[in-house]
Legacy VTK file of the C-alpha trace (Angstrom):
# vtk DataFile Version 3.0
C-alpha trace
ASCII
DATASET POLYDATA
POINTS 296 float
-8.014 9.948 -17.061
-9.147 13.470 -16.246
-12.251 14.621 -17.458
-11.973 16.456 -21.183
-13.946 19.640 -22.324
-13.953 20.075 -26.332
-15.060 23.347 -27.624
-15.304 25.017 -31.063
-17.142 27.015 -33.382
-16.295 25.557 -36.908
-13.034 27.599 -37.367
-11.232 26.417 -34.572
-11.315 23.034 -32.148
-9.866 23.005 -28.665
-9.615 20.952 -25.763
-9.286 21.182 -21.910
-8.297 19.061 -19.274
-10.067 19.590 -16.127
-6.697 18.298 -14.547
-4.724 21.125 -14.330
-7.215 23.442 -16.813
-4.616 22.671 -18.989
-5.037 23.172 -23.760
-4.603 19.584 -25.190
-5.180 20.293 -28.528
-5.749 23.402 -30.511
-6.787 22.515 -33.938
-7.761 24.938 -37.038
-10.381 23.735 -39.730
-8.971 21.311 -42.324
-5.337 22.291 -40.232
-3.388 19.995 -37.925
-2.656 20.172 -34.381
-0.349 23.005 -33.612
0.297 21.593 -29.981
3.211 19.107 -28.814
1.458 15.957 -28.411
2.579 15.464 -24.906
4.890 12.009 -25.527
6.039 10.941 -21.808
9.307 10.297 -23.651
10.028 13.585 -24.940
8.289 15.968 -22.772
4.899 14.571 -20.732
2.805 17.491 -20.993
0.934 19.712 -23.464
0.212 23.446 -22.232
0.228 23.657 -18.333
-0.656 26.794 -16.115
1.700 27.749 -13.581
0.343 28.651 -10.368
1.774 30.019 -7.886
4.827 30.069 -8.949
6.828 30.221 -11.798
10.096 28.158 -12.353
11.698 26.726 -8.979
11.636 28.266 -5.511
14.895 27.796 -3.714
15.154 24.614 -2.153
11.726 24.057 -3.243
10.561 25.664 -0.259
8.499 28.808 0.064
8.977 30.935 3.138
5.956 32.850 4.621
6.554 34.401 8.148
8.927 31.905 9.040
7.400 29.017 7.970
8.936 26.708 5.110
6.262 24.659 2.926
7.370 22.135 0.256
6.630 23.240 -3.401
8.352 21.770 -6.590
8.771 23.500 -9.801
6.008 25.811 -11.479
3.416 24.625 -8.228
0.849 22.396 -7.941
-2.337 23.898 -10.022
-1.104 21.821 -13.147
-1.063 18.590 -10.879
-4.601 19.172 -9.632
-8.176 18.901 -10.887
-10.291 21.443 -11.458
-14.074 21.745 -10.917
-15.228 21.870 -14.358
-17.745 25.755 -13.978
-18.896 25.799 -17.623
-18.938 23.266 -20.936
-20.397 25.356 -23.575
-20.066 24.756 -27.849
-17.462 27.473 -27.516
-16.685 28.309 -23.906
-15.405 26.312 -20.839
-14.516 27.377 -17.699
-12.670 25.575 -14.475
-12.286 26.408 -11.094
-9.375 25.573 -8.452
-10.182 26.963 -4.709
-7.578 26.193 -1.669
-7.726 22.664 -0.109
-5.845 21.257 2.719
-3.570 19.818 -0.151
-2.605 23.611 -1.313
-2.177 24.669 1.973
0.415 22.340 3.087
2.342 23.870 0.366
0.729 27.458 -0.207
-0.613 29.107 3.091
-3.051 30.951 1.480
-6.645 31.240 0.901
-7.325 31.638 -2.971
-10.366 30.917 -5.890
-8.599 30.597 -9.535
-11.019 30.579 -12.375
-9.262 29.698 -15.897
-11.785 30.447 -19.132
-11.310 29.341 -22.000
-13.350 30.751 -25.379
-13.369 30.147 -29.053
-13.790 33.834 -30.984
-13.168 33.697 -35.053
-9.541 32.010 -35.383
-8.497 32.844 -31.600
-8.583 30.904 -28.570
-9.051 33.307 -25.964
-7.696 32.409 -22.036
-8.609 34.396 -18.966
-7.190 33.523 -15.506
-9.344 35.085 -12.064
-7.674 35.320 -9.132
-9.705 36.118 -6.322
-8.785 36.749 -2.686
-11.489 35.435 -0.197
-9.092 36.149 2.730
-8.585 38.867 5.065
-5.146 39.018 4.554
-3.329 39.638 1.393
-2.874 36.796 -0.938
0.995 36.599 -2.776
1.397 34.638 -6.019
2.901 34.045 -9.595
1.147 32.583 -12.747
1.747 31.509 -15.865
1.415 29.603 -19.286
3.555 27.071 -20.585
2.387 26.115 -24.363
4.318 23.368 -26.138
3.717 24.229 -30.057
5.287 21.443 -32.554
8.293 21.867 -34.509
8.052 21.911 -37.184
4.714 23.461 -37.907
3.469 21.957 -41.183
5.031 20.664 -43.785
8.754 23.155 -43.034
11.880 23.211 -42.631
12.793 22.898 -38.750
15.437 25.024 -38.531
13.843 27.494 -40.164
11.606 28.334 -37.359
11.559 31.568 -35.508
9.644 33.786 -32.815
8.892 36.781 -34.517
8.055 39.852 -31.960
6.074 42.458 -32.123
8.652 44.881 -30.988
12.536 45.225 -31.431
13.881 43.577 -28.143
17.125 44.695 -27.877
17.159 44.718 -24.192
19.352 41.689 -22.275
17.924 38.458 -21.132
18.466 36.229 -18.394
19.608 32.500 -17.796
18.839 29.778 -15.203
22.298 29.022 -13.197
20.948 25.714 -12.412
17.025 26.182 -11.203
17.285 29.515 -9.807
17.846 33.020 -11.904
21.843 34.181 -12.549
22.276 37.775 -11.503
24.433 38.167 -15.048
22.807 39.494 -17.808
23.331 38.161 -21.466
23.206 39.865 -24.682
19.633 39.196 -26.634
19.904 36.508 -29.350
17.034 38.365 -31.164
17.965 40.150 -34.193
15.777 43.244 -34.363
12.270 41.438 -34.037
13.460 38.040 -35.208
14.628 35.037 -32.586
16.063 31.916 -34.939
15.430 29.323 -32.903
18.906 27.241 -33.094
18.905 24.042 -31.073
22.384 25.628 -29.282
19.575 28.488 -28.206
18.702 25.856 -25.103
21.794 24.459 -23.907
21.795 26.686 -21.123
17.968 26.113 -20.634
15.618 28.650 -21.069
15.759 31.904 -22.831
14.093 34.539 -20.418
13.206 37.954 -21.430
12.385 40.152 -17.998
12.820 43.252 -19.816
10.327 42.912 -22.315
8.784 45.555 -24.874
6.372 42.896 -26.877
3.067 41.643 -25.861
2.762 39.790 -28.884
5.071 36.791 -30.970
4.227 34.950 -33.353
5.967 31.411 -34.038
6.998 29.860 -37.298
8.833 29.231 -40.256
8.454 31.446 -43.622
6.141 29.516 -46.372
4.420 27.768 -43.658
1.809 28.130 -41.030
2.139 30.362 -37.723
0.964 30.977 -34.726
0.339 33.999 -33.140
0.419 34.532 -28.854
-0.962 37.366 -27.597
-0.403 38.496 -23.791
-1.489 41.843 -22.722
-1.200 40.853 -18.897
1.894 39.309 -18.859
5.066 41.388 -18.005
7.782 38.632 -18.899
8.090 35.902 -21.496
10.245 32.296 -21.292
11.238 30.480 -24.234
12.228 26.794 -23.540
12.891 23.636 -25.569
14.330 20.492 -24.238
18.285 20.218 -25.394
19.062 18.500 -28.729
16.651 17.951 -31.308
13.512 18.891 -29.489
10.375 18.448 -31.216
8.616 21.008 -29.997
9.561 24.693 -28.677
7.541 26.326 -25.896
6.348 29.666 -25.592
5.606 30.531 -22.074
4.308 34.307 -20.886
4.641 34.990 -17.366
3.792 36.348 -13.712
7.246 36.342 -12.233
9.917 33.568 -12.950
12.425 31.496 -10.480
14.013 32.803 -7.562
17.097 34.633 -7.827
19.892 33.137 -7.112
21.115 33.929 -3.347
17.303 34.905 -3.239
16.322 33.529 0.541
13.621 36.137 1.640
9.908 35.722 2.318
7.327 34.662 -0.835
6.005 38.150 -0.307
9.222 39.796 -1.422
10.106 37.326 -4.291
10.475 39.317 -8.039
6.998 39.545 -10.082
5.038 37.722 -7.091
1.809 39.811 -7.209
0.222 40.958 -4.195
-3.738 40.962 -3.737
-5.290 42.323 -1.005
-8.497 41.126 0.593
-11.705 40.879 -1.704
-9.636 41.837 -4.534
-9.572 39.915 -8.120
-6.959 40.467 -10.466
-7.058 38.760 -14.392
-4.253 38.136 -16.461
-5.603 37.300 -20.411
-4.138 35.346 -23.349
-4.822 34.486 -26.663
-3.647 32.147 -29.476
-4.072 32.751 -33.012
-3.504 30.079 -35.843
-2.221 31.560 -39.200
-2.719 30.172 -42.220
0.976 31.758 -43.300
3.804 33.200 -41.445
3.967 36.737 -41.674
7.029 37.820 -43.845
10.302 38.385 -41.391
11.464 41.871 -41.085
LINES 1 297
296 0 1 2 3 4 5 6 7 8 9 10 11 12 13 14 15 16 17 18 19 20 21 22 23 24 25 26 27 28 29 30 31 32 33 34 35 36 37 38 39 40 41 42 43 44 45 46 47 48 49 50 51 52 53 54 55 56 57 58 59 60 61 62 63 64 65 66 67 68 69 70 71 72 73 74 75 76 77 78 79 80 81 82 83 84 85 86 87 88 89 90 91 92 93 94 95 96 97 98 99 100 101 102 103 104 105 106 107 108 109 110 111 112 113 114 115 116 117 118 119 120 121 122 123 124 125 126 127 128 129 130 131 132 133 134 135 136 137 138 139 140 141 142 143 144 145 146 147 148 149 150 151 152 153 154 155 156 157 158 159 160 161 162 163 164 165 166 167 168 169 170 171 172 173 174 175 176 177 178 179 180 181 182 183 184 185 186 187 188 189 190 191 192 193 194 195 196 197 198 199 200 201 202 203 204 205 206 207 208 209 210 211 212 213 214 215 216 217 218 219 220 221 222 223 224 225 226 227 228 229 230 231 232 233 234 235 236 237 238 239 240 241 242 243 244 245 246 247 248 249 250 251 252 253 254 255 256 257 258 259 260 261 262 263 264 265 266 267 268 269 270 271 272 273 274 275 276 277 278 279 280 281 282 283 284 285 286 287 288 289 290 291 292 293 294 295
């Protein structure tokens, strides 16, 4: 079993994995766990990051100069353990740097630092990624939270994604793993997503065009949480088809190739480029509320 970090400071519990830096648990005083639990029958995995990539390269191959390398869905940092930096009461930190295991399926030279602090009622998140190269560096990141559902003691279907900021804009699909060019018309009603299970039959629900750097997830009466992501340009919503027990709220770096998309990593939409010695962050935070904000 990888090694665990717990850290808290009375109004708020969390812990790490060192495999994969990845949230187990996220638990408010005298609350419940507002995590999935990670069942291996349902869906084997709590809150992984997603580096480098985000969603599915086509053919699971990434092409640099020429050269195809092997790399399955969302990458490899959520399969690998991290060096555990720093085990404080309230503050952890882990630390993933390029082994000969990356770079049979990244060809890059990288150091990822993932922070985790409790502040008040917030878990805050910081991802470093630093360049130690003399060549630019090309990659995607993101989070991929499973939160329960329902939250508390409400009504299922009652649950919604409330965002900060009218999203009227259209989203995109998967057509299989990679993106569909077509655009569909947003299932969010002014600020309010209702999160029908029909919502995922085609998969996820991807926003690319996105005006909110804050949601908050819930059902009215009941407790919410609240996701904030300054740093993150594009936002997935996912639950497995049916009667999923849990809905996942995933900010993003990029997403999956488009479809016909057969170009070099470099030129892949939302891959970031860093040059060398450079160190870019991306920062998240989650917020449990006691109540769900009234809907709009």
């Amino acid at each position: 079993m990888s090694q665990l970090v717990t850290i808290g400071n009375g109004q708020l519990t969390a812990i790490i994995a060192a495999k994969g830096a990845e949230l187990q648990s996220l638990v408010p005083a005298n609350g419940r766990d507002v995590l999935w639990s990670g069942d291996a029958e349902v869906w084997p995995w709590h809150a992984p990051n997603l580096f480098p990539i985000v969603g599915a390269l086509a053919g699971d191959e990434l092409v640099h100069d020429g050269v195809r390398y092997p790399m399955k869905q969302h990458g490899f940092l959520r399969h690998s353990v991290c060096e555990v930096l720093e085990a404080e009461p309230d503050a952890c930190a882990f630390r993933l740097i390029d082994n000969s295991d990356t770079r049979e399926q990244y060809p890059f030279a990288f150091a990822l630092t993932i922070a985790y602090r409790v502040h008040g009622d917030r878990l805050e998140a910081t991802f470093s990624l630093h360049n130690p190269d003399h060549v630019p560096i090309y990659a995607s990141i993101g989070i991929h939270p499973g939160f329960r559902r329902p939250l508390g003691n409400t009504a299922r279907d009652a649950h919604v994604v409330l965002f900060d900021q009218p999203e009227p804009a259209p989203i995109r699909r998967l057509g299989g793993r990679t993106l569909s060019p077509d655009a569909r018309p947003t299932p969010v009603e002014g600020r309010v997503l209702h999160l029908k299970d029909a919502l995922f039959d085609e998969d996820a629900v991807i926003f690319d065009r996105l005006n909110s750097r804050k949601i908050t997830y819930g059902a009215p009466g009941g407790p919410g949480v609240e996701i904030s992501f300054a740093d993150f340009p594009d936002l997935g919503i996912w639950a497995k088809p049916g009667i999923a027990p849990f809905v996942c709220l995933e900010p993003w770096q990029g997403m999956a190739s488009p479809e016909g998309f057969e170009g070099d990593f470099a030129e892949k939409p939302g891959v970031v480029a860093l040059e060398p010695g450079a160190t870019r962050e991306w920062r998240y935070a989650i917020r449990i509320l006691p109540e769900m904000p009234a809907l709009p």
